[in-house]
Backbone as a printed PyTorch tensor [residue, N CA C, xyz], in Angstrom:
tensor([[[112.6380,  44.1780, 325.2540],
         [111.7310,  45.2270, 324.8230],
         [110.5200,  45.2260, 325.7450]],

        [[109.8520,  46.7100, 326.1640],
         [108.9460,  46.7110, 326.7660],
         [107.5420,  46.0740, 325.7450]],

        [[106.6380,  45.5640, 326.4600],
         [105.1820,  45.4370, 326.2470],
         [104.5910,  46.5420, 326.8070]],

        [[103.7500,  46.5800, 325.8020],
         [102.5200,  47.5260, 326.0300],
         [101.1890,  47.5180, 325.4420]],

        [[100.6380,  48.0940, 325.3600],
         [ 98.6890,  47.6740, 325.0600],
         [ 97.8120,  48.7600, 325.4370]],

        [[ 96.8210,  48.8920, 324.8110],
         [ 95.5810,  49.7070, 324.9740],
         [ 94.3440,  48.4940, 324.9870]],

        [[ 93.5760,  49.4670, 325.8540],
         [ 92.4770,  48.2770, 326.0710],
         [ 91.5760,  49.1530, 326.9670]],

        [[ 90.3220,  49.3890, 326.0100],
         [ 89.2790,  49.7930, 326.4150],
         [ 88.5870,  48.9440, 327.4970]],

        [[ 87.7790,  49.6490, 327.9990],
         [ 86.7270,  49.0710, 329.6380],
         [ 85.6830,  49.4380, 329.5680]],

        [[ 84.9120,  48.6910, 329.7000],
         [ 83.4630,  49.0870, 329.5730],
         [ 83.1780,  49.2870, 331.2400]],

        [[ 83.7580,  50.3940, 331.7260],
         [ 83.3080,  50.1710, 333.3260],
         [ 83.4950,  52.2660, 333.2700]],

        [[ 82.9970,  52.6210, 334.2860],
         [ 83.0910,  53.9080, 334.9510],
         [ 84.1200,  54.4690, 336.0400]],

        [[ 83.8480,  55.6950, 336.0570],
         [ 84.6930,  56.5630, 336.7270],
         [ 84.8760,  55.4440, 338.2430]],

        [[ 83.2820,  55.5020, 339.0860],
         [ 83.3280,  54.7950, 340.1150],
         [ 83.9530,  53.6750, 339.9640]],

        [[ 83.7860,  52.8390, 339.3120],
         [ 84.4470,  51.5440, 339.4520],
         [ 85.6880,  51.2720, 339.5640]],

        [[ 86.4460,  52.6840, 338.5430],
         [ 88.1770,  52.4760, 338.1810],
         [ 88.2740,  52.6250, 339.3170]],

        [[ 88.0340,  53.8360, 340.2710],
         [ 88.4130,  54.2070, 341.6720],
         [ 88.7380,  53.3880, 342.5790]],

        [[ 87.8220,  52.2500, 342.2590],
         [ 87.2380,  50.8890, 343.5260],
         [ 88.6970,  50.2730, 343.0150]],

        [[ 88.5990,  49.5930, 342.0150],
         [ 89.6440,  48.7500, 341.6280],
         [ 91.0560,  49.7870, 342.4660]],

        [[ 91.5930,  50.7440, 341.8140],
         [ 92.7840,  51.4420, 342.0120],
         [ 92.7360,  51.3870, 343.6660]],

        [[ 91.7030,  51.5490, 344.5230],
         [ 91.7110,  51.6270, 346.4210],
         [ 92.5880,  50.2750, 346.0360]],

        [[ 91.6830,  49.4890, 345.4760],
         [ 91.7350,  47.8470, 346.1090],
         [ 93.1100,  47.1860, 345.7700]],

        [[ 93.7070,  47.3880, 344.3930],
         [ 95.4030,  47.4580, 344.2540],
         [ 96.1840,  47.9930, 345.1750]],

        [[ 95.9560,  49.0840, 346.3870],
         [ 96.5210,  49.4610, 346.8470],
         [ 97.9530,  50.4240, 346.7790]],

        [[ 98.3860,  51.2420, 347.5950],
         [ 99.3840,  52.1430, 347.3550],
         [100.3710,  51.5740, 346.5780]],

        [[100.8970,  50.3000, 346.5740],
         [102.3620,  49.4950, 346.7580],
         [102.2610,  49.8800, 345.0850]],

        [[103.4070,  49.9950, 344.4920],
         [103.4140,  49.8220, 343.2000],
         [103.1940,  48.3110, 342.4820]],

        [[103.2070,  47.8300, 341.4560],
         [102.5420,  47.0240, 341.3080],
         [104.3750,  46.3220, 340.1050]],

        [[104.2940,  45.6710, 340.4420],
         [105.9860,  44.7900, 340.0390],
         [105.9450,  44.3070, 338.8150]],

        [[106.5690,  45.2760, 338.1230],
         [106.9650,  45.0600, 336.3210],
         [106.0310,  45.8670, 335.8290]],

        [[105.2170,  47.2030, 336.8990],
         [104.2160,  47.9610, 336.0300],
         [105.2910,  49.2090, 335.3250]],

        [[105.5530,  49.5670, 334.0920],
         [106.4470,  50.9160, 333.8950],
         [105.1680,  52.3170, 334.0400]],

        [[104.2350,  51.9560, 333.1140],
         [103.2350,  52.6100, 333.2420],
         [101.5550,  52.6050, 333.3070]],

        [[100.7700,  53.1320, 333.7050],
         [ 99.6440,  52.7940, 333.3360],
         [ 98.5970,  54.1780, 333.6150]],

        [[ 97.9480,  54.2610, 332.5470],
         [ 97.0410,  55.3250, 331.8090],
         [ 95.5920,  55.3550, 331.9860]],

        [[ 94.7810,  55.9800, 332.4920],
         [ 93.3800,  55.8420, 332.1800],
         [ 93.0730,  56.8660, 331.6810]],

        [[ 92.3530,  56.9410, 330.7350],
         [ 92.4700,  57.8660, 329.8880],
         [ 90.8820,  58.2870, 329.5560]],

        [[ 90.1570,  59.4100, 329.2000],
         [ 88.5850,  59.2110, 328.6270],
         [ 89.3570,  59.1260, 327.4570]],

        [[ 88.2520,  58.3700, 325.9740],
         [ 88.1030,  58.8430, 325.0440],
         [ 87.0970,  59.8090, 324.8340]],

        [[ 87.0010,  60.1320, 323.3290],
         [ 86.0870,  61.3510, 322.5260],
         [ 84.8050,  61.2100, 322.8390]],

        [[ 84.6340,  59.7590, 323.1430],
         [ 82.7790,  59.8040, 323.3940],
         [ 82.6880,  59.2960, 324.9540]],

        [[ 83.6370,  59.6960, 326.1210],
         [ 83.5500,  59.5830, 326.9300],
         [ 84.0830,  58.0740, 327.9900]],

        [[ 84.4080,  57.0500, 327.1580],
         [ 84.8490,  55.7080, 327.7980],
         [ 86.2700,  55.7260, 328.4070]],

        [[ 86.5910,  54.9300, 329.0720],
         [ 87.8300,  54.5910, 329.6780],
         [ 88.6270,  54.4500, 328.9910]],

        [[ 89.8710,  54.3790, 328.5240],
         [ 91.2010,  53.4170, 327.6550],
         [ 92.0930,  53.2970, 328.6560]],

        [[ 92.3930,  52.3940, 328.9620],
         [ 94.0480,  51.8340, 329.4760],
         [ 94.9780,  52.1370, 328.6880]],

        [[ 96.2320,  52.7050, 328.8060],
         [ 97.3510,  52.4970, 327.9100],
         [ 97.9090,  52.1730, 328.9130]],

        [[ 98.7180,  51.0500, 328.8400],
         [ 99.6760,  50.3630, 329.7710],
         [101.2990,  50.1280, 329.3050]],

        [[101.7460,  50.2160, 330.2210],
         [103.5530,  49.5000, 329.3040],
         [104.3460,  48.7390, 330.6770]],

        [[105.0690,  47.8620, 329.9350],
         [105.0940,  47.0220, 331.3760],
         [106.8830,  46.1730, 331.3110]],

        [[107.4160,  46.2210, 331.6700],
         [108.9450,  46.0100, 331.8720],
         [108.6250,  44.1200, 330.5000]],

        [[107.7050,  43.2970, 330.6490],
         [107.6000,  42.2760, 329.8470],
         [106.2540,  42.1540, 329.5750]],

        [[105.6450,  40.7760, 328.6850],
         [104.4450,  40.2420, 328.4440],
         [104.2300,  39.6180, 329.8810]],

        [[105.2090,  38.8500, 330.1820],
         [105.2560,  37.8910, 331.5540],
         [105.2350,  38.6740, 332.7860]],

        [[106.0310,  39.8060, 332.9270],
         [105.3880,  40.4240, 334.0600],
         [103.6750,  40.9590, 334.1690]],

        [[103.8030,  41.4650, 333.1010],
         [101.9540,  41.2810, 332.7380],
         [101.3580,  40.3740, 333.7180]],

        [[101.3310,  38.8380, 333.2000],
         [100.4310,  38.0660, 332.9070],
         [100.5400,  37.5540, 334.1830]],

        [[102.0150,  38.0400, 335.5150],
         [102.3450,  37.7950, 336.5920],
         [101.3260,  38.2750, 337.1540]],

        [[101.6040,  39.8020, 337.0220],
         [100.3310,  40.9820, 337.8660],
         [ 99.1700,  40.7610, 338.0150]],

        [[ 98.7490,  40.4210, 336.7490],
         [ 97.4390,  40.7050, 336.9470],
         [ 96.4150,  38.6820, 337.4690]],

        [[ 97.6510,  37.6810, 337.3790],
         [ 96.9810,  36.4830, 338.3180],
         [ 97.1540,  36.5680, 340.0990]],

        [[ 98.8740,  37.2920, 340.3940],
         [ 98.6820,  37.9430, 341.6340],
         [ 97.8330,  38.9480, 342.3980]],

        [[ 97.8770,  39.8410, 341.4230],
         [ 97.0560,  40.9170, 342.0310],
         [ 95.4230,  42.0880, 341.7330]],

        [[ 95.8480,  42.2190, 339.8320],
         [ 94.7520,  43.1710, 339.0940],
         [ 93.6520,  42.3670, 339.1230]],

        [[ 93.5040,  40.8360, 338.6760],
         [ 92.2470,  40.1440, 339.1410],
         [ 91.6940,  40.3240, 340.4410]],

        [[ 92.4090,  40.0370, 341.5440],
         [ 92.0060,  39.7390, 342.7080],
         [ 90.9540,  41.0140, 343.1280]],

        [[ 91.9390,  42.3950, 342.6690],
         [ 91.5770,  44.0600, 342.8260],
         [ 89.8970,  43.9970, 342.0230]],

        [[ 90.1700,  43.7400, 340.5070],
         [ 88.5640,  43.7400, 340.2710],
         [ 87.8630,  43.1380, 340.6710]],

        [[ 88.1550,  41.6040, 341.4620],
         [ 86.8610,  40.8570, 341.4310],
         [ 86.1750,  41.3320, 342.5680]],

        [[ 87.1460,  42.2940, 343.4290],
         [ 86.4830,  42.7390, 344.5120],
         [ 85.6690,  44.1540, 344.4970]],

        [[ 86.2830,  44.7610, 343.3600],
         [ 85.8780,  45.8390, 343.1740],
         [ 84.2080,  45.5370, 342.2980]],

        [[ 84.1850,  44.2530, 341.6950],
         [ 82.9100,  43.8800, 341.1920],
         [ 81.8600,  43.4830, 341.6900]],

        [[ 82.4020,  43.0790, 343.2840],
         [ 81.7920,  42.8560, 344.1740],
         [ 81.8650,  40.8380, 344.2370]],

        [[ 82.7680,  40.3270, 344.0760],
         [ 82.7810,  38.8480, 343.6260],
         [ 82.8130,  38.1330, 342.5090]],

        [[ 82.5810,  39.3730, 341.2980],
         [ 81.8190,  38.6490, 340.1890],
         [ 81.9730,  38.9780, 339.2640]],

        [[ 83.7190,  39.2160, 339.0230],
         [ 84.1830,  39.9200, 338.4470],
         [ 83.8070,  39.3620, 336.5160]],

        [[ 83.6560,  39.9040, 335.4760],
         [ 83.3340,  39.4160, 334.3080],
         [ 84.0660,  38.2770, 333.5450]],

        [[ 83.3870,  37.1320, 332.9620],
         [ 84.2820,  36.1190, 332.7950],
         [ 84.8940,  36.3390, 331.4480]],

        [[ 84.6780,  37.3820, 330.7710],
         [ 86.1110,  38.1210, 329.7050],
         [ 86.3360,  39.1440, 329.7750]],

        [[ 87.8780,  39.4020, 329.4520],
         [ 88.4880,  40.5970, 329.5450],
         [ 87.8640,  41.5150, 328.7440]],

        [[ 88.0340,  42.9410, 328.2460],
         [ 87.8860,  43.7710, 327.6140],
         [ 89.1990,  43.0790, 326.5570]],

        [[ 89.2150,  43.2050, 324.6850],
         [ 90.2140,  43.3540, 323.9800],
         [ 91.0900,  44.1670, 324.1320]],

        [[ 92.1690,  43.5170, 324.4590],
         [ 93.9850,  43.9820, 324.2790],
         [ 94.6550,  44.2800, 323.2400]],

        [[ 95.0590,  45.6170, 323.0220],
         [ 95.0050,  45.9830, 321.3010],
         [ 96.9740,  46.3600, 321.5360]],

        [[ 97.4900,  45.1310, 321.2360],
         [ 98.8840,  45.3330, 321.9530],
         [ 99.7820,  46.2160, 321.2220]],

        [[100.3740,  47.2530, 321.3290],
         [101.2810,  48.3230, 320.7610],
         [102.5120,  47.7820, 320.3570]],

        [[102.6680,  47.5830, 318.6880],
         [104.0070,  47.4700, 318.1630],
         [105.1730,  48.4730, 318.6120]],

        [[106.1280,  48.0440, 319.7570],
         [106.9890,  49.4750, 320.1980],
         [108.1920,  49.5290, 319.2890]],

        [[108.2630,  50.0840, 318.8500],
         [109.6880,  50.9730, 318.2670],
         [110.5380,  51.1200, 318.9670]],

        [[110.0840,  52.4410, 319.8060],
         [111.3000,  52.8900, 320.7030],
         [110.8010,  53.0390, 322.2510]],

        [[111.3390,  52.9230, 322.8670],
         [111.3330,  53.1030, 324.8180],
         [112.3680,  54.3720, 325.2260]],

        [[111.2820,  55.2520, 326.0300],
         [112.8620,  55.9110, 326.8950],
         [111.8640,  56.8770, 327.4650]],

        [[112.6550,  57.2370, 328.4880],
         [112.3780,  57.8780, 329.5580],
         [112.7180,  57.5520, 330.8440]],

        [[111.6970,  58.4670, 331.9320],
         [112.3370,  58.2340, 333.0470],
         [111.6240,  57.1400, 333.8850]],

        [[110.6310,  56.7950, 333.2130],
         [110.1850,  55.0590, 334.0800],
         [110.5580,  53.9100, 333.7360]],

        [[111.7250,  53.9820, 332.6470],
         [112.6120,  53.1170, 332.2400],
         [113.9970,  53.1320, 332.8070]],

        [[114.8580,  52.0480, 333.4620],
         [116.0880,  52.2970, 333.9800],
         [116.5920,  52.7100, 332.8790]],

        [[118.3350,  52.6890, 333.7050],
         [119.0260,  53.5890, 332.8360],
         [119.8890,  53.0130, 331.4960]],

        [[119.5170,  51.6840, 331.2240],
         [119.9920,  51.3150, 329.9840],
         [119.7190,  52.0730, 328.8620]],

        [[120.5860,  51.7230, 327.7290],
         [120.4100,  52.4640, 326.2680],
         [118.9640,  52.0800, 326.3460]],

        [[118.2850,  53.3700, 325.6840],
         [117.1650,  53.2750, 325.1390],
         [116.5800,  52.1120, 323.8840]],

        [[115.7670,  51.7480, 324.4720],
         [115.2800,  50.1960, 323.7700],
         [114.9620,  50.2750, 322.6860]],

        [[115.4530,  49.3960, 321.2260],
         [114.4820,  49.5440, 320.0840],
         [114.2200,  48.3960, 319.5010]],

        [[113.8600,  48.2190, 318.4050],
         [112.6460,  47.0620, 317.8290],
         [114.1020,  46.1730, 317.8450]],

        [[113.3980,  44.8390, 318.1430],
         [114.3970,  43.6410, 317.5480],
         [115.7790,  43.7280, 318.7460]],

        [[116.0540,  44.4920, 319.5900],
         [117.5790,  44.6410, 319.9240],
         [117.2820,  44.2840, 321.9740]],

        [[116.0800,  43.6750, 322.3520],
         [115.3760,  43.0820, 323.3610],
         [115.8010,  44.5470, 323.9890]]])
């Protein structure tokens, strides 16, 4: 089953930009999707979904850290924003291969 999560940022337009240069073109390995989104009173949200938890937790010690701390200028914040992780039901589409469509409990 895919992982996925929402997770607000206390950061700006400029900053997402910096980070996204600094990740670079390459796609990013076990990302399925990822969202920046405004909310209603104007903030960032991430919605993310990601082939595992572990490809997660791969990405972002290889690479999404490295991207902000530079985009922070060195100094990057010593906690995350809260990870509000999405109970998934169902998976499908086209950033999912072509296996049966995924559901709760059936990996």
């Amino acid at each position: 089953m895919v992982y996925a999560y929402i997770q607000d940022v206390p950061i700006g337009d400029e900053l997402y930009w910096k980070i996204i240069d600094n990740l670079g073109p390459e796609p990013i390995a076990g990302s399925l999707m990822h969202l920046c989104v405004r909310d209603a009173e104007g903030h960032l949200r991430y919605i993310d979904v990601w082939e595992s938890e572990q490809a997660c937790t791969e990405a972002f010690a290889g690479r999404v850290h490295a991207a902000v701390d530079t985009a922070f200028g060195g100094h990057r914040p010593s906690t995350e924003p809260t990870v509000q992780r999405l109970d998934v039901l169902h998976a499908t589409g086209a950033l999912l291969d072509q296996r049966a469509p995924a559901r709760a409990g059936t990996g």
